[in-house]
N, C-alpha and C positions, 0 to 999 in steps of 0.2 A: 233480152228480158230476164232469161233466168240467170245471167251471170252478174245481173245487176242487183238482182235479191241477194244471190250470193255473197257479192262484196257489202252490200249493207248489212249482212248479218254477221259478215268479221268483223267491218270495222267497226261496230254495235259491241261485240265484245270484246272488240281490244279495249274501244274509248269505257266501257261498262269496268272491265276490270279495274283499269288505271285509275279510273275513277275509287271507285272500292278499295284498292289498296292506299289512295293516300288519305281514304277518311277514317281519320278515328275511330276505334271500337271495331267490333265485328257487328256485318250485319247480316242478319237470319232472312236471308232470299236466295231465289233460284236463281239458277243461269239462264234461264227462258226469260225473267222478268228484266235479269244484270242484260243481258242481248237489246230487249226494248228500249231498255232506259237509257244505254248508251248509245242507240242508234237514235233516238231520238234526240238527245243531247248533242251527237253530232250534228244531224240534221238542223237544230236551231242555230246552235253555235256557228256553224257555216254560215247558216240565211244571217246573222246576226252580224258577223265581220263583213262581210260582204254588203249588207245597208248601211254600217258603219264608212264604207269607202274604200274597203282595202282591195289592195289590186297587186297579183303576183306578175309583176313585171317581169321578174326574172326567169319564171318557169321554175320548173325542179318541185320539191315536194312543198305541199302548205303546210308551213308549220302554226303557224298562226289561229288558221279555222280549227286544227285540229288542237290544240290544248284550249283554246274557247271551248270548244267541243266539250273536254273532260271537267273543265269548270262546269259547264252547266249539265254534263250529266250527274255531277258532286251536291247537284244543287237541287236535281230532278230527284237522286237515289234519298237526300234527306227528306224532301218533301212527303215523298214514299212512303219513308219508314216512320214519318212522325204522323199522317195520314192509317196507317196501318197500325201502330203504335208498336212500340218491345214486347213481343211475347216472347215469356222467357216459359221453355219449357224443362220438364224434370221429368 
């Protein structure tokens, strides 16, 4: 159980970072939030290829669930931040 939180909240922000690094601009949020939103984004992105059909026949790593994964957590983190709007602070 607790090794299961544990991998969901790495690979929460790996998929969160990679996410954030190929979106445009900087965006003004935590790493607590970038953690959620890419574990969540993985989490859909998996259930999402996986209702789609796909099946790793061959074994070895998913590459597949997991850049779904960073798509939709790209798609979570705009939501976010247009949801929260630009604050720009001085």
């Amino acid at each position: 159980m607790i090794g299961t939180i544990i991998s969901a909240i790495i690979v929460g922000l790996i998929v969160g970072a990679l996410a954030r690094l190929v979106m445009p601009g900087k965006q003004n949020m935590g790493i607590i939030i970038t953690i959620v939103l890419g574990a969540l984004g993985s989490l859909i992105g998996s259930w999402l290829t996986y209702q789609l059909g796909y099946n790793n026949s061959n074994g070895g790593w998913e590459i597949i669930p997991f850049l779904v994964g960073i798509v939709v957590a790209i798609v979570l983190i705009a939501a976010y931040l247009a949801v929260r709007g630009r604050q720009v602070r001085a």
